[in-house]
Biopython code that builds the backbone (N, CA, C, O; Angstrom):
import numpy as np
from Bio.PDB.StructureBuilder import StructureBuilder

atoms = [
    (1, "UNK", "N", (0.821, -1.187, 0.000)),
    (1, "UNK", "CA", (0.000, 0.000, 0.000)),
    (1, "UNK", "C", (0.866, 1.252, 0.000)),
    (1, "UNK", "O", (1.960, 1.307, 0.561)),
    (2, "UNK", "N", (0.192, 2.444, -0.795)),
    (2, "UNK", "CA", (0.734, 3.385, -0.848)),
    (2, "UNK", "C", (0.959, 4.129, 0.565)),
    (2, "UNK", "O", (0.091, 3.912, 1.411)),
    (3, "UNK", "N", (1.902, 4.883, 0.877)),
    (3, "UNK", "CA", (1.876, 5.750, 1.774)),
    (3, "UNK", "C", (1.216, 7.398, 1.711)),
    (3, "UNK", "O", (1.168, 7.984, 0.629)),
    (4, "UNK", "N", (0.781, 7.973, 2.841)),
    (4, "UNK", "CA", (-0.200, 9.217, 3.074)),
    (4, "UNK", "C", (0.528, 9.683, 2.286)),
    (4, "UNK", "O", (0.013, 10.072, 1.237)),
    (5, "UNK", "N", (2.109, 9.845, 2.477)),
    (5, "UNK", "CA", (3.056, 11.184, 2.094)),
    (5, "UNK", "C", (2.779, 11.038, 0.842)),
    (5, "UNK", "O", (2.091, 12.018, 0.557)),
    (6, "UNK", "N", (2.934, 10.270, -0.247)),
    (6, "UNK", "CA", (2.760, 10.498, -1.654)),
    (6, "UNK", "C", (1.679, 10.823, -2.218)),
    (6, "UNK", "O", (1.602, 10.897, -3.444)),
    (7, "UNK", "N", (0.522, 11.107, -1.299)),
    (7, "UNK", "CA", (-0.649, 11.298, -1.794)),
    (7, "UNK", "C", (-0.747, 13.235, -1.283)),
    (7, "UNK", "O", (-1.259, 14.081, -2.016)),
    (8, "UNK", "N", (-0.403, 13.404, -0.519)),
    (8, "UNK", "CA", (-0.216, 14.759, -0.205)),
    (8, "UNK", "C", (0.907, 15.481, -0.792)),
    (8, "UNK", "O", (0.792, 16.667, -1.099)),
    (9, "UNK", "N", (1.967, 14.837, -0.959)),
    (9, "UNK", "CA", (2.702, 15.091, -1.898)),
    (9, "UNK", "C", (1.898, 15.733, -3.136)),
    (9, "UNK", "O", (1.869, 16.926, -3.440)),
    (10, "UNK", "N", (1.254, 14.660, -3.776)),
    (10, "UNK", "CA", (0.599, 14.943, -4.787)),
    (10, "UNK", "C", (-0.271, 16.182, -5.092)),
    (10, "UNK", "O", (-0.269, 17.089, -5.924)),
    (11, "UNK", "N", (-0.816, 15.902, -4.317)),
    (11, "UNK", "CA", (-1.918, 17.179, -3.733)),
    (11, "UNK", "C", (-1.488, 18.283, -3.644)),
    (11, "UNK", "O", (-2.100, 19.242, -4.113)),
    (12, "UNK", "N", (-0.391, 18.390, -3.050)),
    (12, "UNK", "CA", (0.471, 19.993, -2.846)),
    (12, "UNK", "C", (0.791, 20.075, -4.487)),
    (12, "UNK", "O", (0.073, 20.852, -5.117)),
    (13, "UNK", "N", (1.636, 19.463, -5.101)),
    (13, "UNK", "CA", (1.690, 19.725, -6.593)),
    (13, "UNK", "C", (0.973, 20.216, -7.404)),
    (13, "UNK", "O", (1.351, 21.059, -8.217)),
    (14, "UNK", "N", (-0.513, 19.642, -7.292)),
    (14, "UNK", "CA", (-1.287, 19.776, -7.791)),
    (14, "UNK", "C", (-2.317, 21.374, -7.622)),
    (14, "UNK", "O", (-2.824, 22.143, -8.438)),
    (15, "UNK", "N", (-2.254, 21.310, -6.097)),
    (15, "UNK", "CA", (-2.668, 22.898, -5.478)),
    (15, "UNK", "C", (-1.614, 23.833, -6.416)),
    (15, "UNK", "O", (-2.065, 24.618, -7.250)),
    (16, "UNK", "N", (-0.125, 23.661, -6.183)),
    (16, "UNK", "CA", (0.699, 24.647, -6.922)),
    (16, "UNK", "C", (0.576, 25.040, -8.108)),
    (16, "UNK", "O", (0.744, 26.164, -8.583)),
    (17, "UNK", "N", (0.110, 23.560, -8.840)),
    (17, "UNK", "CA", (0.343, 24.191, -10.602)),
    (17, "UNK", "C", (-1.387, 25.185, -10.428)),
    (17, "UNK", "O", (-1.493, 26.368, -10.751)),
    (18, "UNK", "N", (-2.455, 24.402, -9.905)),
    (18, "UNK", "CA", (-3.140, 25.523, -10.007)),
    (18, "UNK", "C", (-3.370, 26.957, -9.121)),
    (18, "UNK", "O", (-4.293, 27.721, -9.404)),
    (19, "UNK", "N", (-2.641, 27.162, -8.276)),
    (19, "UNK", "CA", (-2.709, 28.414, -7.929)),
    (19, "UNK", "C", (-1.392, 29.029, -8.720)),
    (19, "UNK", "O", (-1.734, 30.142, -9.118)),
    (20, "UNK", "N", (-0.657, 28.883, -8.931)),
    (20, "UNK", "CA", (0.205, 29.689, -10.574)),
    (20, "UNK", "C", (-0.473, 29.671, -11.593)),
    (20, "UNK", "O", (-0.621, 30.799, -12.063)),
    (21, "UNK", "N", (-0.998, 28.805, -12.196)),
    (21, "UNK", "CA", (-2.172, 29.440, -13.240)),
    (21, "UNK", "C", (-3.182, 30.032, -12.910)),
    (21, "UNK", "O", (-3.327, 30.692, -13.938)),
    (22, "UNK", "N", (-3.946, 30.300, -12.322)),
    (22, "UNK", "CA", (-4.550, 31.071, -11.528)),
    (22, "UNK", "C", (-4.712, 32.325, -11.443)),
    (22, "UNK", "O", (-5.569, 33.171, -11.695)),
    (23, "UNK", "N", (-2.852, 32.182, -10.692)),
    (23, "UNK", "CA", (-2.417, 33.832, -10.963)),
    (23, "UNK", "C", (-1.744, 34.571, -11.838)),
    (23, "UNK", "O", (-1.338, 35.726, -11.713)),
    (24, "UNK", "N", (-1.593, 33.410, -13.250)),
    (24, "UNK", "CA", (-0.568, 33.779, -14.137)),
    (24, "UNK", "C", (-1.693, 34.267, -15.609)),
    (24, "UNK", "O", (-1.717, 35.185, -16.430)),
    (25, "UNK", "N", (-2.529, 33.021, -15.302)),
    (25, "UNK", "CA", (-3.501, 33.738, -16.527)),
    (25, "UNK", "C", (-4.264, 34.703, -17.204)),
    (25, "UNK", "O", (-4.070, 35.774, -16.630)),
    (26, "UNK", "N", (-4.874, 34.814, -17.948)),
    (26, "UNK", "CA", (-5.490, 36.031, -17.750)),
    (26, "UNK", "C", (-6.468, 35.644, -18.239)),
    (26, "UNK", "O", (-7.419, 36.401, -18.044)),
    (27, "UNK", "N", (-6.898, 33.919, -19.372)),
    (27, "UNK", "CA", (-8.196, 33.730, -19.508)),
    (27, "UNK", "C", (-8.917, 33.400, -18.316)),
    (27, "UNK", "O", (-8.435, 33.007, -17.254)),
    (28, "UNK", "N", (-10.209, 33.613, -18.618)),
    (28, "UNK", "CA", (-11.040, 32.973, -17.172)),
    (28, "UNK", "C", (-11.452, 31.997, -17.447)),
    (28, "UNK", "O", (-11.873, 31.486, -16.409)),
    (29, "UNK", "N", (-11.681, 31.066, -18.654)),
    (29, "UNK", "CA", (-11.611, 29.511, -18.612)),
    (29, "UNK", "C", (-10.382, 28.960, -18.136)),
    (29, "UNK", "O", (-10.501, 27.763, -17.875)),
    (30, "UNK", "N", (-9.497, 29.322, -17.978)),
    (30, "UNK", "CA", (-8.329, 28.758, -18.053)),
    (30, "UNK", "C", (-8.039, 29.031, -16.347)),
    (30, "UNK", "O", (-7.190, 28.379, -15.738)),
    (31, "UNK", "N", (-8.997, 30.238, -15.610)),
    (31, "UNK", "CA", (-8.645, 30.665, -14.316)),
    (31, "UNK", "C", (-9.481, 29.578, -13.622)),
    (31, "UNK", "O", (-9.349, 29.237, -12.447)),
    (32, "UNK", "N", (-10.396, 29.057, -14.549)),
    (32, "UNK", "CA", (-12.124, 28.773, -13.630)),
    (32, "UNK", "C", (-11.225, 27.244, -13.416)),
    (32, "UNK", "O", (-11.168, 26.570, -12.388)),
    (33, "UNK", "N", (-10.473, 26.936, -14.936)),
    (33, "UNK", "CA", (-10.056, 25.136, -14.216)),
    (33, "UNK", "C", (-9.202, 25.398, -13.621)),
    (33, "UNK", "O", (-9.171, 24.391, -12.914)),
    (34, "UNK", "N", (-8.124, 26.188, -13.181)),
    (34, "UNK", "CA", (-7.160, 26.190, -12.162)),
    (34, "UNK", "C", (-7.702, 26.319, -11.002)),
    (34, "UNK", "O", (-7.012, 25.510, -10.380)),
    (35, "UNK", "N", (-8.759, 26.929, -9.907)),
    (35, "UNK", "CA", (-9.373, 26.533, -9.146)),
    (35, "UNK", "C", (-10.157, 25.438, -9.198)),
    (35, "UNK", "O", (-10.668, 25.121, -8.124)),
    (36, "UNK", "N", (-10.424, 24.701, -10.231)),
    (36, "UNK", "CA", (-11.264, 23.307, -9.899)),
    (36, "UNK", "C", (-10.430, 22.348, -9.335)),
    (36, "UNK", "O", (-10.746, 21.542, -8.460)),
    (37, "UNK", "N", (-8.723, 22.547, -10.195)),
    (37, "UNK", "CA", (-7.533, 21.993, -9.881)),
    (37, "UNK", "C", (-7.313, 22.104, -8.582)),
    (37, "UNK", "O", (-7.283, 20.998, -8.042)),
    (38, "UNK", "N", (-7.123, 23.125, -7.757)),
    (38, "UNK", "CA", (-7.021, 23.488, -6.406)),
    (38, "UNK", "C", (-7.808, 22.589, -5.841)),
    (38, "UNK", "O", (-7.317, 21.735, -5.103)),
    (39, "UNK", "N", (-9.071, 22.633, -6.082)),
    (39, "UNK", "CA", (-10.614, 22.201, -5.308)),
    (39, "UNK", "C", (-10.233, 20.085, -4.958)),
    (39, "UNK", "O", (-10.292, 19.280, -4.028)),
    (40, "UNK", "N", (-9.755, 20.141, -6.869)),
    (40, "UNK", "CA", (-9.428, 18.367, -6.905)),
    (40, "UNK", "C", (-8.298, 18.503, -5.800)),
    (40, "UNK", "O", (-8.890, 18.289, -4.742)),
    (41, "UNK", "N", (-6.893, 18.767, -5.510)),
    (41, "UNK", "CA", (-6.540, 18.276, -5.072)),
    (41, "UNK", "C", (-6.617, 18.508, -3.530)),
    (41, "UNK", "O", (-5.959, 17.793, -2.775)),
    (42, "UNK", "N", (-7.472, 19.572, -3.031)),
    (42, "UNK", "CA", (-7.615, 19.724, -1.412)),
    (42, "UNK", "C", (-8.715, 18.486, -1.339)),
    (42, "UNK", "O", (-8.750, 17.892, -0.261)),
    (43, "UNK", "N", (-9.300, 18.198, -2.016)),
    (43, "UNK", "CA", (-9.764, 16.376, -1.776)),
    (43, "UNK", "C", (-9.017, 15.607, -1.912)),
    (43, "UNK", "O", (-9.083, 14.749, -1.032)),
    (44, "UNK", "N", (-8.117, 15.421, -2.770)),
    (44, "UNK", "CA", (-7.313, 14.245, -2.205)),
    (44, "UNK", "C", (-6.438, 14.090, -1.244)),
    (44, "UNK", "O", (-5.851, 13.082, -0.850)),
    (45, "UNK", "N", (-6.390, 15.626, -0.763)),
    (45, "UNK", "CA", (-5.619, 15.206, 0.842)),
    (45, "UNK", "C", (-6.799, 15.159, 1.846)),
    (45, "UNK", "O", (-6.918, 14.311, 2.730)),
    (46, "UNK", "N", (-7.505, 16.001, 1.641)),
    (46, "UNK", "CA", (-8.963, 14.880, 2.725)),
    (46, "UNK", "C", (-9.245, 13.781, 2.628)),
    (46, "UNK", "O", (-9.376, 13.279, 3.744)),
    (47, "UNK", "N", (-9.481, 12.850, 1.539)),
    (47, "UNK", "CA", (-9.255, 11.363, 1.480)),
    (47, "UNK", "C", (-8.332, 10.888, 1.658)),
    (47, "UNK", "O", (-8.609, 9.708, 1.876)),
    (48, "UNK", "N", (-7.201, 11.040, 1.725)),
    (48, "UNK", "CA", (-6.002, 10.732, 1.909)),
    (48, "UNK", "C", (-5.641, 10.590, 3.456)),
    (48, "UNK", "O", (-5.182, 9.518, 3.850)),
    (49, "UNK", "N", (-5.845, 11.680, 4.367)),
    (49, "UNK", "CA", (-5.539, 11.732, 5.677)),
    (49, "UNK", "C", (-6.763, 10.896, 6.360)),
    (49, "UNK", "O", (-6.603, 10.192, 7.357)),
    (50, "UNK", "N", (-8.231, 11.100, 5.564)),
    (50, "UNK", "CA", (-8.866, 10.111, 5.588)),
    (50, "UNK", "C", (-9.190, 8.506, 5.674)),
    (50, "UNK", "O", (-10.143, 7.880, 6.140)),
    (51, "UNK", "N", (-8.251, 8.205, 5.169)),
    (51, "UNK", "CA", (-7.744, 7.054, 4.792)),
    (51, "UNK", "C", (-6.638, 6.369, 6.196)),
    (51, "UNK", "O", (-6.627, 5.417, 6.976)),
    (52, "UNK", "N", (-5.914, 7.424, 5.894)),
    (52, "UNK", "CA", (-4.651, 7.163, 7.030)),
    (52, "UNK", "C", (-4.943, 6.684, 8.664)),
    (52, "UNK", "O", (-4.376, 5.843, 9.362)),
    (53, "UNK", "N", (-6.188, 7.694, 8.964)),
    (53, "UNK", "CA", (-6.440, 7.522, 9.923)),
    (53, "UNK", "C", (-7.982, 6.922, 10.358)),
    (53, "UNK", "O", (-8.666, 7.294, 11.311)),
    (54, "UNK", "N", (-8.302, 5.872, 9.347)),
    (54, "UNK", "CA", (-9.543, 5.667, 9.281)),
    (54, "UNK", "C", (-10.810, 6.084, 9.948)),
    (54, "UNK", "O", (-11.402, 5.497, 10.854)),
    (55, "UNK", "N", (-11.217, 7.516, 9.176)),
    (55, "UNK", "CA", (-12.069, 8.126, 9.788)),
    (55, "UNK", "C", (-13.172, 8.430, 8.356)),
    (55, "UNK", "O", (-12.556, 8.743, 7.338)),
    (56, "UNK", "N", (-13.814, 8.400, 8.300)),
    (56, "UNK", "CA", (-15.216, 8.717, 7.346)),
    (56, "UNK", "C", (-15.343, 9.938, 7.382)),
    (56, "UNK", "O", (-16.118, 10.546, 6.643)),
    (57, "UNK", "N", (-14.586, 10.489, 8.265)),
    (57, "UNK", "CA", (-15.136, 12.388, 8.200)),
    (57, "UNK", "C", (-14.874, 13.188, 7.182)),
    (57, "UNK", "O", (-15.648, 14.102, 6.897)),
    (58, "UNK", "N", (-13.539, 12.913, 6.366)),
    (58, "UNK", "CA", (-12.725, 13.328, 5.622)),
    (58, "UNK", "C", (-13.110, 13.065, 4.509)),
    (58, "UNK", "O", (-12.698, 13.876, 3.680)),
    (59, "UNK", "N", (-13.901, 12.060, 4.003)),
    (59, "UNK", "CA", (-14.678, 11.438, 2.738)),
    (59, "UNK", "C", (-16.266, 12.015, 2.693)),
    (59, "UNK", "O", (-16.963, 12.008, 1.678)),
    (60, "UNK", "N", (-16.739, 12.580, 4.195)),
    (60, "UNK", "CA", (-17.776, 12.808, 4.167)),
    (60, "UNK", "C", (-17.788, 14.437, 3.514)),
    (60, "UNK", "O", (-18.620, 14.967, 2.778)),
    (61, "UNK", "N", (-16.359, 15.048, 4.178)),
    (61, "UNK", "CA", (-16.361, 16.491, 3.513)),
    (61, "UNK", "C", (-15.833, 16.961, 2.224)),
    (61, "UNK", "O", (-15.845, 18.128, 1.833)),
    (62, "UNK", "N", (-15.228, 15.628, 1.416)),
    (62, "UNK", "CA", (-15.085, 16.120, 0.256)),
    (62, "UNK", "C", (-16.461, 16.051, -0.350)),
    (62, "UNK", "O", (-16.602, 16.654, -1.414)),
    (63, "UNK", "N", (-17.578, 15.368, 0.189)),
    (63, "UNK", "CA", (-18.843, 15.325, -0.886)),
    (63, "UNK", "C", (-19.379, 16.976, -0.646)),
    (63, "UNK", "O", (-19.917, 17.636, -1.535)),
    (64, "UNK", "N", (-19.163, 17.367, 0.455)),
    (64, "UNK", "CA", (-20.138, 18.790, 0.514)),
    (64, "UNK", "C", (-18.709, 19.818, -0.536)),
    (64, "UNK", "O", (-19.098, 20.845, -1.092)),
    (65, "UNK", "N", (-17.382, 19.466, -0.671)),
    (65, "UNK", "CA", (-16.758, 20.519, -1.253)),
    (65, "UNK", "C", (-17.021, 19.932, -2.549)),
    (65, "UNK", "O", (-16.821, 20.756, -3.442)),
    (66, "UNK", "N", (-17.550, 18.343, -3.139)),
    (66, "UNK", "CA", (-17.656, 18.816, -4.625)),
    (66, "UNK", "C", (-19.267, 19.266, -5.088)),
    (66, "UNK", "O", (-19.842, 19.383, -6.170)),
    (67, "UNK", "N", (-19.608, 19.427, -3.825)),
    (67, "UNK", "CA", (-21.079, 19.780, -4.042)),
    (67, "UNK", "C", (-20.789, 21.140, -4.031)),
    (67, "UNK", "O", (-21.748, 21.600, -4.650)),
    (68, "UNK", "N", (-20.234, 21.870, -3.792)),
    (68, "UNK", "CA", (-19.847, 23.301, -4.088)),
    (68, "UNK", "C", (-19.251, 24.009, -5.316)),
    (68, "UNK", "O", (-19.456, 25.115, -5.817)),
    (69, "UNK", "N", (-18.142, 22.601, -5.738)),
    (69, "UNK", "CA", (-17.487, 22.471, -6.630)),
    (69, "UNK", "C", (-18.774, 22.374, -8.227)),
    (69, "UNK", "O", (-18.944, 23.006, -9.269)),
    (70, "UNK", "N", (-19.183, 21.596, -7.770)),
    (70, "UNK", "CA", (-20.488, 22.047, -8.913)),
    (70, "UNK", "C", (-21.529, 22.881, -8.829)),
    (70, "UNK", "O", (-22.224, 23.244, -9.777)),
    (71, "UNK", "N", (-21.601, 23.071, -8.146)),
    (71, "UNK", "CA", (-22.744, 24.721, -8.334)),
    (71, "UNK", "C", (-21.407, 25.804, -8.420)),
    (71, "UNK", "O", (-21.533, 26.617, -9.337)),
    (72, "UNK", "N", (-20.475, 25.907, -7.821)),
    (72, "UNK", "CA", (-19.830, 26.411, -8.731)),
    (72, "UNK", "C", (-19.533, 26.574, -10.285)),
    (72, "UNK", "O", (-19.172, 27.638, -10.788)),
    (73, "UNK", "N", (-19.734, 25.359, -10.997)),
    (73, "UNK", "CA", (-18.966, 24.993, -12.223)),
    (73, "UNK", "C", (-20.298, 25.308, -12.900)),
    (73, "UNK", "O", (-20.178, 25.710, -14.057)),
    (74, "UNK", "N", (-21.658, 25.202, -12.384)),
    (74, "UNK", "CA", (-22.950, 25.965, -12.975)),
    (74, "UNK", "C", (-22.973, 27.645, -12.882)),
    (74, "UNK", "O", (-23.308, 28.115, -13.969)),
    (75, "UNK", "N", (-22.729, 28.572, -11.959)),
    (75, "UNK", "CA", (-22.633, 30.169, -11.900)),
    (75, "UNK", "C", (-21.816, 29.896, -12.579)),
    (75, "UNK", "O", (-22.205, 29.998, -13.742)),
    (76, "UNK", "N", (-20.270, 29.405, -12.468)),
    (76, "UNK", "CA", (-19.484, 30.379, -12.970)),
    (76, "UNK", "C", (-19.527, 30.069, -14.434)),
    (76, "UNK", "O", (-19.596, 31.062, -15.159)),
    (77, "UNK", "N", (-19.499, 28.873, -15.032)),
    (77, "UNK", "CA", (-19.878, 28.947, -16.621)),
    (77, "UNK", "C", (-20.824, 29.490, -17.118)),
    (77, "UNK", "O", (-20.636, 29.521, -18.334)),
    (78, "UNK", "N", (-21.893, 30.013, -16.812)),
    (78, "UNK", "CA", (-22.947, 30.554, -16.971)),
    (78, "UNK", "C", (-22.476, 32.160, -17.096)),
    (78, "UNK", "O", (-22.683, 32.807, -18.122)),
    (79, "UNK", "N", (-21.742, 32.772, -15.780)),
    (79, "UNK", "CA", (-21.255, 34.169, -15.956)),
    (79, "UNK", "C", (-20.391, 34.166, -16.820)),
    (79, "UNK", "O", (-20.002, 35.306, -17.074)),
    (80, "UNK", "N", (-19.587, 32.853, -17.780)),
    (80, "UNK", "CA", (-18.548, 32.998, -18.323)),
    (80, "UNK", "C", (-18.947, 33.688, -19.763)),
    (80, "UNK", "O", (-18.549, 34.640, -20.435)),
    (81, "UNK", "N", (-20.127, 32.498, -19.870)),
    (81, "UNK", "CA", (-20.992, 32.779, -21.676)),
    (81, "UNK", "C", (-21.592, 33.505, -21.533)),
    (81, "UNK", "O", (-22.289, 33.716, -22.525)),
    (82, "UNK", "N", (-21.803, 34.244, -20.595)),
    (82, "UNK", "CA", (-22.939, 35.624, -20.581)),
    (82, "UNK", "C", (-21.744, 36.575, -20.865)),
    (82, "UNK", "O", (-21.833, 37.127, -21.962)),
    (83, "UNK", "N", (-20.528, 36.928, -20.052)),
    (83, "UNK", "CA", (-19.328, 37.720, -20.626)),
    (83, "UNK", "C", (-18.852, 37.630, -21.918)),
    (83, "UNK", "O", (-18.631, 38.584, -22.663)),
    (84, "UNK", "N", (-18.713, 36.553, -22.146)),
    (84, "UNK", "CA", (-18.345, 36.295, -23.800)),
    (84, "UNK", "C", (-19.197, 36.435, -24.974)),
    (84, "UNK", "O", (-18.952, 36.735, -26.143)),
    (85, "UNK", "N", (-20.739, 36.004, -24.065)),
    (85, "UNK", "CA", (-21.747, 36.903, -25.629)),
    (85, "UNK", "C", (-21.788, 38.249, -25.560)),
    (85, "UNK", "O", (-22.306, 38.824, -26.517)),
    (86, "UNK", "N", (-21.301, 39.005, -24.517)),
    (86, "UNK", "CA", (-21.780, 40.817, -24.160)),
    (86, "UNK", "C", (-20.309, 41.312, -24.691)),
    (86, "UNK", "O", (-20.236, 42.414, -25.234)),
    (87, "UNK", "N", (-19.197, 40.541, -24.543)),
    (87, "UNK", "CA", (-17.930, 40.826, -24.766)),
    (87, "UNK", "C", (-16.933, 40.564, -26.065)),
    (87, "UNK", "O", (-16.017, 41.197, -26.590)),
    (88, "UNK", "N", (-17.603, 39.276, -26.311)),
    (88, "UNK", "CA", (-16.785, 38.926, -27.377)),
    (88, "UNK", "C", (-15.138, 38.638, -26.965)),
    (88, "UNK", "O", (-14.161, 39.005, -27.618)),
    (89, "UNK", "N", (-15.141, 37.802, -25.568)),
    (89, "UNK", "CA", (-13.376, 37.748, -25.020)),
    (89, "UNK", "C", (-13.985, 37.094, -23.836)),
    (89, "UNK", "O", (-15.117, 37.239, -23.375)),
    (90, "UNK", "N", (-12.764, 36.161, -23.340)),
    (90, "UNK", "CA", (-12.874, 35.890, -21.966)),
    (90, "UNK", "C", (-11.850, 36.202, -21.225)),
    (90, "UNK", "O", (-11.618, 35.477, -20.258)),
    (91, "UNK", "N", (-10.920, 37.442, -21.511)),
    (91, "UNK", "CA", (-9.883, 37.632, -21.382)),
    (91, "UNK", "C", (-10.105, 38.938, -20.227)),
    (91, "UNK", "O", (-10.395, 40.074, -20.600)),
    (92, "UNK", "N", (-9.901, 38.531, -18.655)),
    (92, "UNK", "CA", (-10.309, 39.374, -17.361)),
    (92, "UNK", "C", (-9.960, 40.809, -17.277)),
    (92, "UNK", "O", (-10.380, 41.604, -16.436)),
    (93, "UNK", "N", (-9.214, 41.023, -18.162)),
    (93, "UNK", "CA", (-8.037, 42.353, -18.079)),
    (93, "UNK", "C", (-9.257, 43.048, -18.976)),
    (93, "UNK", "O", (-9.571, 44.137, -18.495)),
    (94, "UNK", "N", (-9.928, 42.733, -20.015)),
    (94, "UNK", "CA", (-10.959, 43.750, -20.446)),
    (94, "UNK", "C", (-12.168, 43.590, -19.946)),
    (94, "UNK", "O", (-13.156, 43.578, -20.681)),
    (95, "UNK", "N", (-12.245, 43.447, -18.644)),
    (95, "UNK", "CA", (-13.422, 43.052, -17.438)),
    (95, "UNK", "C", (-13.499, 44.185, -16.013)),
    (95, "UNK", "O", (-14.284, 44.414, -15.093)),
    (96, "UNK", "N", (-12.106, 44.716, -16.520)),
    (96, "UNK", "CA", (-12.182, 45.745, -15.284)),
    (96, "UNK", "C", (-13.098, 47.042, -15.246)),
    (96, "UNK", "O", (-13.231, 47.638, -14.177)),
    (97, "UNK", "N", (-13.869, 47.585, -16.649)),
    (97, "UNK", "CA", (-14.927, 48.180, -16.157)),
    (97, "UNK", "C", (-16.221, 47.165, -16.474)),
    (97, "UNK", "O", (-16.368, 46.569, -17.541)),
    (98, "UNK", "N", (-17.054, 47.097, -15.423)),
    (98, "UNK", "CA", (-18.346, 46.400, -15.605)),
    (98, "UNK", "C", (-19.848, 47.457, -16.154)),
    (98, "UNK", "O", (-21.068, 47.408, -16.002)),
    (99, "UNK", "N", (-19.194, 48.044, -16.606)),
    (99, "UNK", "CA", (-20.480, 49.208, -17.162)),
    (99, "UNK", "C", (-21.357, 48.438, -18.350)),
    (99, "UNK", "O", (-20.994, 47.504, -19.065)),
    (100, "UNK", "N", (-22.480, 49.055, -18.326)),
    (100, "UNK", "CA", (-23.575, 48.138, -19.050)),
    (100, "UNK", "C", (-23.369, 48.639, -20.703)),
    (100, "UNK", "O", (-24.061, 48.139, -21.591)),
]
sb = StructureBuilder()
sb.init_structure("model")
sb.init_model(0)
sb.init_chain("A")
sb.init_seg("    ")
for serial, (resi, resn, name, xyz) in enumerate(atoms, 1):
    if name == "N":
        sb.init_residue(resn, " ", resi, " ")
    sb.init_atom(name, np.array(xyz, "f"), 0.0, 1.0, " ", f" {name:<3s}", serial, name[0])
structure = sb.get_structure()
């Protein structure tokens, strides 16, 4: 069996590449999956430590974060194609005035 550390390991990697894209991008499709990235891997260190220390708590709270994780992924694609039909770009830097 695998050990915790390589799974958090993982997880931290995975948090990193998406919080640098994140902050490096400037599309917002490209921003919206780098936080989903974040989202995936702060679950796999809740299942993970989950696991380690056989507790159900940790499996029980990744269901309420991907239940967030998708009503997220409903607003925010929704505000994405509403910007891009009013805008013609999904590019955040021509988002800084919100005037009608």
């Amino acid at each position: 069996m695998l050990e915790t550390n390589y799974f958090v390991v993982l997880a931290g990697l995975l948090f990193a590449i998406g919080a640098v894209t994140a902050l490096t991008r400037r599309n917002a499709i490209m921003m919206f999956m780098a936080i989903e990235l974040m989202l995936n891997a702060a679950n796999l260190a809740l299942v993970a430590f989950a696991r380690q220390w056989q507790q159900l708590d940790g499996q029980l709270f990744v269901f309420f974060v991907m239940t967030v994780a998708a009503s997220e992924v409903a607003v925010g694609l929704a505000l994405i194609v509403s910007i891009f039909k009013s805008r013609s770009s999904t590019d955040v830097d021509d988002l800084h005035s919100m005037k009608g």
